[in-house]
C-alpha positions as CSV (number, residue, x, y, z in Angstrom):
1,X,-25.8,34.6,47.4
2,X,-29.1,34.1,49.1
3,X,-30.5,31.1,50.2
4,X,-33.0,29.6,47.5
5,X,-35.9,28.6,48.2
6,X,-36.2,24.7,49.3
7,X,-38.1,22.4,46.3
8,X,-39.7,19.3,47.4
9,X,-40.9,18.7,43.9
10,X,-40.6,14.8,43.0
11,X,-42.2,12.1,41.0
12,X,-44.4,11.9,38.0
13,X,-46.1,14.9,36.9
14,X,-47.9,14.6,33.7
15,X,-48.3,17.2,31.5
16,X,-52.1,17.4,31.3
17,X,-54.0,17.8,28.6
18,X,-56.8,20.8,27.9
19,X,-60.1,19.1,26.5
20,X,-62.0,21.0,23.8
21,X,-65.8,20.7,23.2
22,X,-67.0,19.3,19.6
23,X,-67.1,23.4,18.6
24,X,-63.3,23.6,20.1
25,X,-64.5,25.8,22.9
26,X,-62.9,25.0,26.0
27,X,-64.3,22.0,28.3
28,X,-64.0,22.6,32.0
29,X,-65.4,19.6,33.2
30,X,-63.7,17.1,31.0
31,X,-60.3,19.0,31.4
32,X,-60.8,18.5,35.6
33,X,-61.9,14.9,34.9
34,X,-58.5,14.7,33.0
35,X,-57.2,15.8,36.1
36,X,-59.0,13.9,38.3
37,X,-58.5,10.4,37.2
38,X,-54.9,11.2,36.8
39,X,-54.8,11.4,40.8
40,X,-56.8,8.6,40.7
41,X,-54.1,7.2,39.2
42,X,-51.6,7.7,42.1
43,X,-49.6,11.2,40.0
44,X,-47.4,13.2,42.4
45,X,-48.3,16.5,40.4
46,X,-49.6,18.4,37.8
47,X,-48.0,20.3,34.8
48,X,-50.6,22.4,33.1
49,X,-50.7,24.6,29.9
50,X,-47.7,23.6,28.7
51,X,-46.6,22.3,25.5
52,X,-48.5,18.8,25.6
53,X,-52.0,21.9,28.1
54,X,-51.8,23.7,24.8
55,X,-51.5,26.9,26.3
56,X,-50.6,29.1,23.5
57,X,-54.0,28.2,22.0
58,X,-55.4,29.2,25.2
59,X,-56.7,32.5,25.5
60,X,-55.6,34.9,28.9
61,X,-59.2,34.0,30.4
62,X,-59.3,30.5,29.2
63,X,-56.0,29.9,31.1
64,X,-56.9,31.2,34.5
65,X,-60.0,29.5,34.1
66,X,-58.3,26.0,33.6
67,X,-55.9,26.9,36.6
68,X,-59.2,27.3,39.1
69,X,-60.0,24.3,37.8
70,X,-57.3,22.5,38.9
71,X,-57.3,24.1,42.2
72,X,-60.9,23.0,42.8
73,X,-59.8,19.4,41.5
74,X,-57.2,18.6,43.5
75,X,-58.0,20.0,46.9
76,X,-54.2,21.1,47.6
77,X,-53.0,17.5,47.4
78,X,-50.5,17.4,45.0
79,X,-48.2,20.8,43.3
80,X,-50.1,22.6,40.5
81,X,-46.8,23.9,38.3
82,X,-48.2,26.0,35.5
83,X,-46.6,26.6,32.6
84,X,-45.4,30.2,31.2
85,X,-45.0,30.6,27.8
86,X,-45.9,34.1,26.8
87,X,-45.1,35.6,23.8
88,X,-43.4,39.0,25.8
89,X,-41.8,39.9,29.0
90,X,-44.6,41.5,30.3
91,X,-47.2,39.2,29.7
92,X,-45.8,36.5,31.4
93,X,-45.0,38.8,34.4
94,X,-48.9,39.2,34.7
95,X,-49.6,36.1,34.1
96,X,-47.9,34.4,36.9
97,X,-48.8,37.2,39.1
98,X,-52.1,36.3,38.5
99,X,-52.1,32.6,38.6
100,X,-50.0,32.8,42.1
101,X,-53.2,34.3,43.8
102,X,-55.4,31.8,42.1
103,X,-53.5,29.1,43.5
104,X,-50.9,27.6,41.4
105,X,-48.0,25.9,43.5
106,X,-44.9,27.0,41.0
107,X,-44.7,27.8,37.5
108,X,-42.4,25.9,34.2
109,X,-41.2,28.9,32.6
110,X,-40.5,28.7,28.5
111,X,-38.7,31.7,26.7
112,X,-40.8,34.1,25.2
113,X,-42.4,32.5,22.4
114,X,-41.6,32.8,18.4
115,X,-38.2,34.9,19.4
116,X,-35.5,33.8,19.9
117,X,-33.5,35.1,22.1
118,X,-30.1,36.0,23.0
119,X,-28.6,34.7,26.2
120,X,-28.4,38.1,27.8
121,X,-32.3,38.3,26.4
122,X,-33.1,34.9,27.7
123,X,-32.1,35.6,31.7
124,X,-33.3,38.8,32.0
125,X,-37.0,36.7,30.7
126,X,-36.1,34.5,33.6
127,X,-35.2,36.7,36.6
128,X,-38.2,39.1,35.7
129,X,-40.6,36.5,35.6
130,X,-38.9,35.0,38.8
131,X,-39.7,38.6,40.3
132,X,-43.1,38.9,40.0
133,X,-44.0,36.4,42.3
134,X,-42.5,34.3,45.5
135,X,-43.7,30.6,44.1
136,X,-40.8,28.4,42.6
137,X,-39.7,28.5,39.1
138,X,-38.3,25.6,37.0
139,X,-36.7,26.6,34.3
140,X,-38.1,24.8,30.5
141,X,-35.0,23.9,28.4
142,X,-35.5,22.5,25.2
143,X,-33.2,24.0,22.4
144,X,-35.0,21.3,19.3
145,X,-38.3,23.3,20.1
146,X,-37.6,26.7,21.5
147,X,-34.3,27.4,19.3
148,X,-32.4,28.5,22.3
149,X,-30.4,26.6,24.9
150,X,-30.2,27.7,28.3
151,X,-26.3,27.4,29.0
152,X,-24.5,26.3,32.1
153,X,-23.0,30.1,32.3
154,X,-26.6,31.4,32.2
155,X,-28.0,29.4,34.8
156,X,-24.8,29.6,37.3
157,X,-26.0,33.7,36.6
158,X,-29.7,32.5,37.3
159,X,-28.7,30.4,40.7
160,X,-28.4,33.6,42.2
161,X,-32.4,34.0,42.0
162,X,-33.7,32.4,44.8
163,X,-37.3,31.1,43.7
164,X,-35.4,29.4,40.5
165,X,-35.1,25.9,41.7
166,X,-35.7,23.5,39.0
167,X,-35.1,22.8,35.9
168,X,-36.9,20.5,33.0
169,X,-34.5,19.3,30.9
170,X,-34.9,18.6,27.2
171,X,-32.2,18.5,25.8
172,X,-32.1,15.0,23.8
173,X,-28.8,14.3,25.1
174,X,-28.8,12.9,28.4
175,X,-24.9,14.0,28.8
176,X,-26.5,17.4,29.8
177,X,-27.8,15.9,33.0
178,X,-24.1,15.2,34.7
179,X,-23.2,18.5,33.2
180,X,-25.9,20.5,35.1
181,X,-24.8,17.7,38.7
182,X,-21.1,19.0,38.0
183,X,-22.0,22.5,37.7
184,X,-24.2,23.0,40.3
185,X,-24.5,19.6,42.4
186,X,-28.0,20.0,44.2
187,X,-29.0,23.6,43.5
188,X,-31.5,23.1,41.0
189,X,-33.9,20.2,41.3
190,X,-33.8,18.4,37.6
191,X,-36.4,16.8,36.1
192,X,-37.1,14.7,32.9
193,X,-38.9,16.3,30.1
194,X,-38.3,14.0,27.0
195,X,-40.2,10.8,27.9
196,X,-37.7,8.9,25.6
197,X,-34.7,9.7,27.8
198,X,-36.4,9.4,31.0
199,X,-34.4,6.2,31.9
200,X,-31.4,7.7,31.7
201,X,-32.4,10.6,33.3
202,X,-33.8,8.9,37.0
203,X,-30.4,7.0,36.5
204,X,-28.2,9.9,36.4
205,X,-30.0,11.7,39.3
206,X,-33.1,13.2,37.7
207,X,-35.5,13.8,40.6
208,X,-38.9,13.6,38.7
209,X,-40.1,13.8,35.1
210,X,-42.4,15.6,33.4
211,X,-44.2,12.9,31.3
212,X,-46.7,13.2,28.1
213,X,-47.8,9.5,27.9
214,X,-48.4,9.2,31.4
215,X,-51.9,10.9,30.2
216,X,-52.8,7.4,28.4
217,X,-50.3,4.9,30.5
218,X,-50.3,6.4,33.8
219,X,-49.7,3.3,35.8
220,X,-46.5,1.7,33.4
221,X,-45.3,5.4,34.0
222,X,-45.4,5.2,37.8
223,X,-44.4,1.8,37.8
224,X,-41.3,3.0,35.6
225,X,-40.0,5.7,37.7
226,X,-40.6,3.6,40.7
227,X,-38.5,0.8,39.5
228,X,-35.8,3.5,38.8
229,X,-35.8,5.2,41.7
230,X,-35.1,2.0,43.6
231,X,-32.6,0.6,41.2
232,X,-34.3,-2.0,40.2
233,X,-33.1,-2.0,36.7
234,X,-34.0,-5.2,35.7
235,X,-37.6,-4.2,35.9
236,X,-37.5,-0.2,34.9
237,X,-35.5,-1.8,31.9
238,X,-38.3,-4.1,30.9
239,X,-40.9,-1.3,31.2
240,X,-38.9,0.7,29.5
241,X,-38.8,-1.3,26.3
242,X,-41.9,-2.1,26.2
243,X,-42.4,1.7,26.7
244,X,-40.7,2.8,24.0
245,X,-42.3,3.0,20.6
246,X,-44.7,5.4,22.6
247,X,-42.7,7.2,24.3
248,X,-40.7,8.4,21.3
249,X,-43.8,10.4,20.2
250,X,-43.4,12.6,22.6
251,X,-40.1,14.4,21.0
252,X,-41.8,14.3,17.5
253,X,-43.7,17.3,16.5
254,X,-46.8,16.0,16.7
255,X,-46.7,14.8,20.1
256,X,-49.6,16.7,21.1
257,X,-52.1,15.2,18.7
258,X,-50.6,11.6,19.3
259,X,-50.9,12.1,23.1
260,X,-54.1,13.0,23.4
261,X,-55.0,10.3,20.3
262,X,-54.1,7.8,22.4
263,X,-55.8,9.4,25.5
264,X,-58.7,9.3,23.5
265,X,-58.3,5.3,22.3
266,X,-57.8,4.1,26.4
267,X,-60.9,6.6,27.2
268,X,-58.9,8.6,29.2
269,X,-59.9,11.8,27.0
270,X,-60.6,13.6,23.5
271,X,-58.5,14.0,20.7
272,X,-59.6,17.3,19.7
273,X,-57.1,19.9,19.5
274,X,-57.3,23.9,18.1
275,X,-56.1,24.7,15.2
276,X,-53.4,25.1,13.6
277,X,-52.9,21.7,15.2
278,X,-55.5,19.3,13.9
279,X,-56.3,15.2,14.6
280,X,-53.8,12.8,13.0
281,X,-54.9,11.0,9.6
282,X,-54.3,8.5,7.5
283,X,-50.9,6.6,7.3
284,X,-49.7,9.0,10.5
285,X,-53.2,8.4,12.5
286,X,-52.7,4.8,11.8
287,X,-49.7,4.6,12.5
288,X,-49.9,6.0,16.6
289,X,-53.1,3.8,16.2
290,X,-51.4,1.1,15.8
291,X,-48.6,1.8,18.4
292,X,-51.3,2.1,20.9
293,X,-53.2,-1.0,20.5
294,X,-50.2,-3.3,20.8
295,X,-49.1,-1.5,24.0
296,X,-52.3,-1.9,25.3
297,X,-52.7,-5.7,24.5
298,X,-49.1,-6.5,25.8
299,X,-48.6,-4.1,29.0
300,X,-46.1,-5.6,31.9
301,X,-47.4,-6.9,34.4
């Protein structure tokens, strides 16, 4: 087997958001102000166009555009991972190819979008992506919103590729991450990706996360995974609970519209979104409202 590719890729990286004029056409400058203050902020890396980026309402331009963004934003100082989700093979394969000589650092690769596929269907995505260009890959699992689970016998096939080297995890079971430890010990660098089972995730070996709410909390995020990575659980457990209520938005279906809601409350951004996806209202908009304020008025110190 060759030798994969070493991953230093650690921390908090917020999935950041893409801002939209008041017509819904992309905003450059308030999506790299996003980025900005989140290294402001202290953020060991960026994940954009994913889920939370809204990259399938991006179009092919819009997302390379976003991606020289970021390179122009943060000056090489912390890992732009970009995220793949394509609805075919091929497209994908251009698009990293492309977004590796515009300067992205690795890429979060999703299965092809609205099929599902089968597992033989789901690697051969993978390793062809994986081909097209010599950045690192972590590999997007999340069976509740992608239909399709990437199984321990397809990624001990995949640990043969040498540029796959992470993996986002999920799954809403945090069993999976000693599965993935006793399959594979170190090979794949794991990382959160539900912010409500990010606790037990540091705690079971999870090198980083991939966080929505850091967008709006930033600093109770860092704090969080600071206190975990130390063991101080007295303190991550604190954070945590008061965390909570806001962090479970981020496995509901809405997430997107609630994150950037909330963005938008601590000033941190707009909550405009493009359709089909539209601002939360009435008893739901009131609701994250409300979930919002009281974290706000009662953060840890």
């Amino acid at each position: 087997m060759p030798a994969h590719l070493a991953c230093d890729w650690s921390g908090v990286y917020p999935a950041a958001t893409t801002q939209f004029d008041p017509a819904l056409e992309l905003d450059l400058r308030a999506t790299q102000a996003v980025q900005a203050a989140l290294l402001r902020d202290g953020v060991h890396g960026l994940v954009l166009m994913g889920t939370v980026g809204e990259g399938n309402s991006l179009s092919a331009a819009e997302k390379r555009t976003v991606l020289r963004g970021a390179v122009e934003v943060t000056e090489g100082r912390v890992p732009i991972i970009v995220g793949v989700s394509e609805f075919t093979t091929a497209t994908a394969v251009t698009f990293v190819r492309d977004a590796e000589a515009l300067g992205a650092s690795g890429f979060m690769v999703l299965p092809g979008m609205v099929y599902v596929p089968t597992a033989a269907e789901l690697e051969q995505h993978f390793r062809a992506v994986a081909g097209a260009t010599g950045l690192p890959i972590m590999l997007y699992n999340n069976p509740p919103s992608y239909r399709v689970n990437i199984e321990i016998g397809t990624l001990a096939r995949l640990a043969e590729v040498p540029n796959i080297v992470s993996i986002k995890e999920s799954a809403p079971d945090p069993r999976r991450f000693t599965d993935l430890f006793n399959a594979f010990g170190d090979r794949f660098v794991l990382f959160a990706g539900l912010d409500d089972v990010v606790f037990e995730a540091v705690t079971l070996g999870a090198r980083g996360w991939v966080s929505g709410l850091t967008n709006a909390f930033p600093a109770e995020s860092l704090a969080l995974f600071a206190a975990l990575r130390a063991g101080d659980i007295e303190r991550a457990r604190r954070i945590y609970r008061w965390f909570m209520p806001l962090l479970h938005l981020d496995a509901e279906h809405d997430l997107v519209q609630s994150i950037k809601l909330a963005e938008q409350i601590l000033g941190r951004g707009s909550e405009r979104v493009r359709p089909p996806r539209l601002p939360l209202a009435g008893e739901r908009r009131a609701q994250v409202t409300a979930l919002v304020e009281k974290a706000r008025a009662t953060r840890p110190a």
